[in-house]
C-alpha positions in Angstrom: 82.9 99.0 102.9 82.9 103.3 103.1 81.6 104.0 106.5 80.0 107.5 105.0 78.6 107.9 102.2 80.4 109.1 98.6 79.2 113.2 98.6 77.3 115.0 95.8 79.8 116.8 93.7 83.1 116.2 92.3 86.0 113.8 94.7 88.6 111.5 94.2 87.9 107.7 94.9 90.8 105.5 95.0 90.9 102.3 96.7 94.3 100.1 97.3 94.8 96.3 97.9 97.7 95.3 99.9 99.4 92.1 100.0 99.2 90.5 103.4 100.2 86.9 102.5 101.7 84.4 100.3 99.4 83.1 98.1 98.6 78.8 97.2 98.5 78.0 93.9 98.6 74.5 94.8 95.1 74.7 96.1 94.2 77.1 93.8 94.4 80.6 96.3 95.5 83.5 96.0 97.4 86.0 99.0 94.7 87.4 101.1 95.1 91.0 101.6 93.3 94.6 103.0 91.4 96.3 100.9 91.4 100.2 101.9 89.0 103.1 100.1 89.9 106.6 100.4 87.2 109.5 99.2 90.0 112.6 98.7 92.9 111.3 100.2 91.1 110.0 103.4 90.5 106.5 104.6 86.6 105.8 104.8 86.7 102.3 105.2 88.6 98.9 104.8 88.5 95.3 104.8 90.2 91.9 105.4 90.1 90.0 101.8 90.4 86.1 102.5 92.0 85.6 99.4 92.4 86.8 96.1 92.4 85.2 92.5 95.9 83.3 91.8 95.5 83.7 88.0 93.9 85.5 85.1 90.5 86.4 84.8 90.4 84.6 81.5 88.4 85.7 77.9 85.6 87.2 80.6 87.1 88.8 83.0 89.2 92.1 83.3 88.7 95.5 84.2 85.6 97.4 84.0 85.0 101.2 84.6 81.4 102.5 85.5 79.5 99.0 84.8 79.9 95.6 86.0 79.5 93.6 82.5 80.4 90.5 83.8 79.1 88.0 86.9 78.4 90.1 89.7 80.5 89.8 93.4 77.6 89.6 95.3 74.1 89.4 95.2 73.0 92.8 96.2 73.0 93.8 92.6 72.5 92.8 89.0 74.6 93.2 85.9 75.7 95.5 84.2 74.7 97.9 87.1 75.8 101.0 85.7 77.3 103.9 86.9 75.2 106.9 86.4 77.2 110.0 87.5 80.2 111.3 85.5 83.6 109.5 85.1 86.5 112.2 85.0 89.8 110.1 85.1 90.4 106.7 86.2 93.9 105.2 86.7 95.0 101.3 87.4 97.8 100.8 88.7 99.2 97.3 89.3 102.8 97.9 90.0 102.2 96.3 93.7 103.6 100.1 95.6 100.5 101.8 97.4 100.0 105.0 95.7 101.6 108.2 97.3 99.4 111.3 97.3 102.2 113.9 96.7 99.7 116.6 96.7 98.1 116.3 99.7 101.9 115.6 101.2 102.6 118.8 99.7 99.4 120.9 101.4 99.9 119.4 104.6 103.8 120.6 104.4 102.6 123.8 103.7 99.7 124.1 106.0 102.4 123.8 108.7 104.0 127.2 107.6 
């Protein structure tokens, strides 16, 4: 989904998932949405997501940091297709508010100066 490449060294990676519909639980579907991915604070690439899942992930599913343990999304890879740089931080955030980067608000104020 990036259109360049992540680069050598150390960066922050956050990608966001907004909301662009109601959901059907009647037929089983959830909203469809945008995905977006940023490498340090900029936007490198996003996508329209059909739909999303209406419910839990159940006893196998969940969140996964640096590996894929379960089933994978796609069939350009195998399980557990691990990660083999160096994880600093991670944060999930699941409140439904896109994320506000009030550094980089901040340097841009001040680059103005």
């Amino acid at each position: 989904m990036s259109n360049v490449p992540v680069p050598e060294g150390r960066h922050k990676l956050r990608f966001e998932c907004e909301v662009t519909g109601k959901p059907d639980i009647k037929k089983g579907q959830g909203a469809p949405g945008r995905g977006q991915l940023y490498i340090d604070g900029k936007l490198v690439g996003q996508t329209d997501i059909p739909l999303t899942m209406p419910l839990s992930l159940g006893l196998g599913g969940g969140i996964v940091c640096g590996a894929d343990t379960g089933s994978p999304v796609w069939d350009k890879y195998k399980p557990p297709f691990k990660f083999t740089g160096k994880l600093h931080s991670t944060t999930v955030d699941v409140s439904g508010e896109l994320i506000k980067d009030d550094e980089a608000t901040l340097r841009m104020l001040l680059a103005r100066q």
